[in-house]
N, C-alpha and C positions, 0 to 999 in steps of 0.2 A: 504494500500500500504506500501511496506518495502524498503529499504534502503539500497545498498550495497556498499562497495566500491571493484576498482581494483587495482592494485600493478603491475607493469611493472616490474617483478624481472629482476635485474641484478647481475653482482657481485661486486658492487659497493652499496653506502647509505644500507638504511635501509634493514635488510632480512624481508623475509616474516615472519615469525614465530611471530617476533616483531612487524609484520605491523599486522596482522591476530588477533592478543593478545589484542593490542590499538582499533583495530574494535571493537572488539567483549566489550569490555571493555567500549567502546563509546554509545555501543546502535544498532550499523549494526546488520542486519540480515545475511549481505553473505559476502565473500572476493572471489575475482580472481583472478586467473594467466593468464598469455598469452601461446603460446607455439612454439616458432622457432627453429628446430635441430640446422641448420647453415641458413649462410647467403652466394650465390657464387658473388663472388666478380665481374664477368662479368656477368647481367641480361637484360633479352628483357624485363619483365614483368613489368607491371607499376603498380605502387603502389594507391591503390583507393584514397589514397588521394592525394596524392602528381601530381598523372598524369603520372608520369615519373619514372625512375630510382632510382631516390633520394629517400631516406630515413626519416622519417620525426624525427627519434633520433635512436640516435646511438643506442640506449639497444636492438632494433632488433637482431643484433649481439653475445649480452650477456645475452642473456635471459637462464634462471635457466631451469631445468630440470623441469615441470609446479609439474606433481605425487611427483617428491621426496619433493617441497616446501610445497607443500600441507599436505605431513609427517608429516613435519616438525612442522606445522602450528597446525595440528591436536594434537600435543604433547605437545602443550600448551594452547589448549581452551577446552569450552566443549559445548557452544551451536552454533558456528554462522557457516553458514552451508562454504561449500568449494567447488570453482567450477573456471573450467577455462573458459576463455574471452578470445580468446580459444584457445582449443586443434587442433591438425591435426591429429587425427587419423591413414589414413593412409601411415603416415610418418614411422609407427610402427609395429612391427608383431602384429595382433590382439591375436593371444592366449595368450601370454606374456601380452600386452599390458591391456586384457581386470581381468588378474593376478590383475596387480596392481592398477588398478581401484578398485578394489573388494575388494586389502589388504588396502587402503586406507580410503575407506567406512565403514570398518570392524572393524578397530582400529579409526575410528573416530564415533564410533556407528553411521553410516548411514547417515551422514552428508558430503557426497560426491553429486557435482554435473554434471552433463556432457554436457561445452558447448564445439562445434565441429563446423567448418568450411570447407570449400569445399578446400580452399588454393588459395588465390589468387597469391601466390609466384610460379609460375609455374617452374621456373627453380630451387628453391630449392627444389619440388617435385621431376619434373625430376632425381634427384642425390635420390631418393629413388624408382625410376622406377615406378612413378603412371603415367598410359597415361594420357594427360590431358583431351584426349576429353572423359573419363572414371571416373571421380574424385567423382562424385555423384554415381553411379551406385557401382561401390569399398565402397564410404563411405557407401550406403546403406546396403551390406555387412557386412562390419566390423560389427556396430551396430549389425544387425540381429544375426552374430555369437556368438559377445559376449556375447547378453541375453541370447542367447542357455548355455553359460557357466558360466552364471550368475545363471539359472533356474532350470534348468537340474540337476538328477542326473547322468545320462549318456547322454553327450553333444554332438551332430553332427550336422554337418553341411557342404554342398556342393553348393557352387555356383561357380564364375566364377575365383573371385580373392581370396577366401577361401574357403578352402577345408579342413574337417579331420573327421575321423569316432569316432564311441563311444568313450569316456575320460569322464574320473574323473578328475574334477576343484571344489575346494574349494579355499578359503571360496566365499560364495553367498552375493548377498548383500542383503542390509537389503530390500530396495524396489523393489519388484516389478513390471517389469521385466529387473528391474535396476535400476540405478541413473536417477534420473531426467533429461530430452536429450535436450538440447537446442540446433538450431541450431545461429549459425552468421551470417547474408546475408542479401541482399538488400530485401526490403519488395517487390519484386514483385511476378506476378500469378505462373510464376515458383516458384519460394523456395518457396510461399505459399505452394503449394500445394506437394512439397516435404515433408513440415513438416508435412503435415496433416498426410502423410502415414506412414512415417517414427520417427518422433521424437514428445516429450512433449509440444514443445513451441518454441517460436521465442524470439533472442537476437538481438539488432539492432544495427547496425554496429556503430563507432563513426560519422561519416558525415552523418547518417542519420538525414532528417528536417522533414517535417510533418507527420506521421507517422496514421494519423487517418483514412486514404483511406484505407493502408494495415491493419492496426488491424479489420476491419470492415470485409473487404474480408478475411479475414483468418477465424475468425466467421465464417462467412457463407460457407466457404471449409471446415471447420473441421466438421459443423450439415452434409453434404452433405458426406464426408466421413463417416457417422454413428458413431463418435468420439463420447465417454461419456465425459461428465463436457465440461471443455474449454481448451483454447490453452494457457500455462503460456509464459507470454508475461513481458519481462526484457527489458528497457529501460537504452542504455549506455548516458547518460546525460550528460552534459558540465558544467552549474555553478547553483547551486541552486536556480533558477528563482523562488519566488515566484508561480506567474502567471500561469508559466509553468508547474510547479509541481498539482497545481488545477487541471490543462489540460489535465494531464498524468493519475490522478486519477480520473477524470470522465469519463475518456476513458474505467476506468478498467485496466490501467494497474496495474502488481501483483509488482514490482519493478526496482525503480530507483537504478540505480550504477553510483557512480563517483571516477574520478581516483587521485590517489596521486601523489606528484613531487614528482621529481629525484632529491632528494636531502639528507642531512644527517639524521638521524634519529629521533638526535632532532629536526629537523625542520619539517620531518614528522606527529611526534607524535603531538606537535603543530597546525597545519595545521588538523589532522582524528578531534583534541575537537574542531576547530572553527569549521570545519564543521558537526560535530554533532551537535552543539546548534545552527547552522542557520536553521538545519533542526528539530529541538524540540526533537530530542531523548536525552533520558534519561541514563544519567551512569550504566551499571549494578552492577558495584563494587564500 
């Protein structure tokens, strides 16, 4: 089992690039971004944890562009992979979109990852014209088009919310038939079996608690979708439990991630080495 941390980019404390360096420097396997265009300042939607309206921190607001941090990140590491906690996809054109995905994987030799949420911010979607009762069906899309543009020497693709005939898209990424697709969502029969068809693996929201009903059932949706190997399965985790961690790794989970504060960068960088040596990794530098 591996080890990653997230980064709540803002424009505020530490950048990613710095925070991504200090990982990888610690002993992590992964760093993530989150990803919010804007934020409308009158919302119906309620927020999974919160319940309500409220915001549970301000960086919702401020959060970085996730691809350019990611850049950014990749320009000063060389192994520890790169993935958002997550993306919204389609917030984005996908041709474009599925661009810089690819320029990012490419100049990071293939250390791009792709986690993707449905959007639970329904009114911030709204101001990008996604219907909501459509959010899955659209994301399923997007993905689909983009491996076409990922795979493809001549890429097409025709479904409901993307459309465009034969194109030349370079550069390809390195994996096949793309980055790594994680999806974010509640462990239920639904998203299970979303991801079975659609994407690599499940990431678990931050309020998720027991989580060994849904890793089980997902197994057994992925053998029954005629899935080779397994379902990679990322754990967003809260404090380094001991006990818990044993929990996680007998379950088979592939990795735990835990988030850093919002705070200065020295006290970031501080903060990534206690938590590396609670968790036994090793400095690589």
């Amino acid at each position: 089992m591996e080890f990653g941390l997230t980064l709540f980019t803002s424009d505020r404390g530490i950048r990613p690039h710095a925070a991504a360096l200090a990982a990888e420097r610690a002993g992590f396997s992964a760093f993530y971004v989150p990803e919010h265009t804007h934020i409308p300042v009158r919302r119906e939607a309620a927020h999974p944890g919160t319940g309500g309206a409220e915001l549970p921190d301000e960086r919702y607001s401020r959060t970085l562009d996730p691809w350019v941090a990611l850049g950014a990140a990749a320009a000063v590491t060389s192994t520890i992979r790169l993935g958002t906690a997550v993306s919204i996809p389609v917030e984005s054109d996908p041709i474009t979109l599925a661009k810089t995905i690819a320029s990012v994987d490419h100049l990071s030799d293939g250390r791009a990852v792709l986690g993707v949420g449905y959007g639970w911010n329904l009114d911030e979607m709204a101001d990008h014209n996604v219907p909501p009762g459509r959010r899955r069906t659209m994301l399923r899309e997007y993905l689909e088009a983009m491996r076409e543009l990922w795979t493809e020497d001549e890429a097409e693709y025709h479904g409901e919310f993307v459309d465009f005939g034969p194109s030349w898209a370079w550069p390809k990424t390195a994996r096949t038939p793309g980055p790594l697709t994680l999806v974010g969502a509640a462990g239920n029969e639904k998203n299970l079996k979303w991801i079975c068809r659609s994407a690599d693996g499940w990431m678990t929201t931050p309020i998720s608690q027991d989580i060994s009903g849904s890793v089980r059932r997902l197994r057994e949706l992925w053998a029954e979708a005629g899935r080779e190997g397994e379902p990679y399965i990322v754990v967003l985790d809260g404090k380094p439990v001991p006990e818990k961690i044993e929990a996680y790794r007998e379950l088979g989970v592939h990795e735990l991630v835990y988030g850093t504060p919002d705070r200065s960068e020295e006290e970031v960088l501080g903060y990534i080495d206690r938590l590396a040596g609670k968790l036994g990794l090793g400095a690589t530098v």
